[in-house]
C-alpha positions in Angstrom: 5.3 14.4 13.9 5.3 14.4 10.1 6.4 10.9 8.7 9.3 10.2 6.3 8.3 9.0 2.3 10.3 6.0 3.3 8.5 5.0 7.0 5.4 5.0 5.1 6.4 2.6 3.0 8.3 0.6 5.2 5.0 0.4 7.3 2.8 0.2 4.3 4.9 -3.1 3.4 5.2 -4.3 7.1 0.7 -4.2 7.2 0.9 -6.4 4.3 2.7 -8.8 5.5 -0.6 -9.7 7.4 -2.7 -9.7 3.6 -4.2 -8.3 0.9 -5.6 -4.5 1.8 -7.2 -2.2 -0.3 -6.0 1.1 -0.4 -8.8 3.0 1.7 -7.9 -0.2 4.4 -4.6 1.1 4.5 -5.4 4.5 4.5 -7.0 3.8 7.3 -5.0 1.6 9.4 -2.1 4.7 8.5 -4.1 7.9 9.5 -3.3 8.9 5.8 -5.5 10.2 2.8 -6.2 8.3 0.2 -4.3 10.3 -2.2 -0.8 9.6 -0.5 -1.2 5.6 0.3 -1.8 5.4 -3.3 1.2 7.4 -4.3 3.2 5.2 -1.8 1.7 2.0 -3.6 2.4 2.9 -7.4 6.0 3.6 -6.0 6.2 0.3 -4.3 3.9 -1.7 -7.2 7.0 0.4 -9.8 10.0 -1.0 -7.6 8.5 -4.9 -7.4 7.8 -4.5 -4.2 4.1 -4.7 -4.2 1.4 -5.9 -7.0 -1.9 -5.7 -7.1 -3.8 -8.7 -6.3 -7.2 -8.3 -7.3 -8.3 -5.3 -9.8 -12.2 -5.9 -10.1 -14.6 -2.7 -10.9 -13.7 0.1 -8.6 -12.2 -2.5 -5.8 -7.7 -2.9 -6.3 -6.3 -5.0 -3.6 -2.7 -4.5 -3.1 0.1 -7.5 -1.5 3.4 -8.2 -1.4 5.2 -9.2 -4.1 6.5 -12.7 -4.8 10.4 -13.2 -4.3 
């Protein structure tokens, strides 16, 4: 069963509520490809919802944004 734009995001922000993942992590943990997690993440990271936590080389770690 194909997933929603929004229950992909909802469970892209509920994962990080446990910490910081990059985005092959949470590719992962979502049976996703890459391509779409990181879609989902600039969309989120866009909205405030997520920021990037650590941008170092070729390594982004993605959390939840501060209220």
């Amino acid at each position: 069963m194909k997933r929603t734009y929004r229950e992909i995001d909802i469970k892209i922000l509920q994962i990080l509520r446990n910490g910081n993942m990059s985005v092959n992590e949470l590719s992962q943990k979502l049976k996703s490809n890459w391509s779409t997690i990181n879609s989902h993440l600039e969309h989120l990271e866009k909205i405030g919802l997520v920021k990037k936590t650590l941008f170092r080389n070729r390594l982004t770690l993605y959390g939840l944004a501060e209220d």
